[in-house]
C-alpha positions in Angstrom: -4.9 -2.7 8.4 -6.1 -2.8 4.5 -8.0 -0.2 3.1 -11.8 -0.7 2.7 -12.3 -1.8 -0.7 -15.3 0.6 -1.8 -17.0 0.0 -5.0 -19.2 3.1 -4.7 -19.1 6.5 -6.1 -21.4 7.6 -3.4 -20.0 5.6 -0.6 -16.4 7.3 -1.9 -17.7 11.0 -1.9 -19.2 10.3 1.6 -15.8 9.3 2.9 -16.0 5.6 3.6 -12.8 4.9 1.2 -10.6 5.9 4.8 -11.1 3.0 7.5 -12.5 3.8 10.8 -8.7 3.7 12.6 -7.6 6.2 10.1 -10.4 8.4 10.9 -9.2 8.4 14.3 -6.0 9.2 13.4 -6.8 12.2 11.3 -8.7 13.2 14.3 -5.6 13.2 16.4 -5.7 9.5 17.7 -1.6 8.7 18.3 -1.1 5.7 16.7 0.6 2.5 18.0 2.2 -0.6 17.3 0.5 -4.0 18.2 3.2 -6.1 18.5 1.8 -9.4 19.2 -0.6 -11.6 16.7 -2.5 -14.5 17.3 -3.5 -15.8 14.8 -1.0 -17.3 12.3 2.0 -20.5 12.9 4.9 -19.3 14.7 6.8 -20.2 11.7 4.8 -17.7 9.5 5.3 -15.5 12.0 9.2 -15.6 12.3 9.2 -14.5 8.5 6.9 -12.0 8.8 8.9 -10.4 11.5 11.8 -10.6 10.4 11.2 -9.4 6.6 8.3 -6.9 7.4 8.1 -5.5 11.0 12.2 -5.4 11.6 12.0 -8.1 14.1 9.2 -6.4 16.1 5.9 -8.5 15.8 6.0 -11.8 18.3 3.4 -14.3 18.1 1.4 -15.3 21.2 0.8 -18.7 19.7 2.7 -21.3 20.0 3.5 -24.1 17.5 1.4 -27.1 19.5 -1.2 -24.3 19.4 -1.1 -24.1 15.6 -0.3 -28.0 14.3 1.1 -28.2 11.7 -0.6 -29.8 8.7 -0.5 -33.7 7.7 2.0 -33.8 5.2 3.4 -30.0 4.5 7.0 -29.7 6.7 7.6 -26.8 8.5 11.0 -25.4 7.0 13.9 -24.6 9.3 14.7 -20.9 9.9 18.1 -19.4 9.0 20.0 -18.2 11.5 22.6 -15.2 10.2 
C-alpha cells in the first residue's frame, strides 16, 4: 500500500501522514500477505512476482480476462 501523500502541515501534525492499515498495525493488527490480485495482465503479473514478491503473488485473472491490446505483443517469459 503507498503512503498517503499529505500536503499539509496540519493534516501531518494530526497524524494523517500513516495510512489507515498502518494504524492498525501500530495498534497490534498482525499483518498479512494478500497473495492474489485482480487487477492487472497475467503477464504483468508473472514479472511482478517473480522480481518483487519472490514468486508469491498469483493473479486471479486470466489472460482472455485481460485482452491484450490491438497491436502491443505480449512478450514470452523466460524460463531459467
Amino acid at each position: 500500500q503507498l503512503p498517503p501523500n499529505v500536503q499539509s502541515q496540519e493534516a501531518e501534525r494530526r497524524g494523517l501522514s500513516l495510512s489507515l492499515y498502518g494504524r492498525l498495525v501500530r495498534l497490534g493488527l498482525e499483518p498479512f500477505f494478500l497473495d492474489t490480485q485482480f487487477r492487472s495482465h497475467p503477464k504483468l503479473v508473472e514479472f511482478v512476482a517473480a522480481e518483487i514478491y519472490g514468486g508469491k503473488l498469483k493473479s486471479g485473472v486470466t489472460g482472455a480476462d485481460r485482452p491484450t491490446l490491438p497491436g502491443f505483443p505480449w512478450r514470452q517469459t523466460r524460463h531459467a
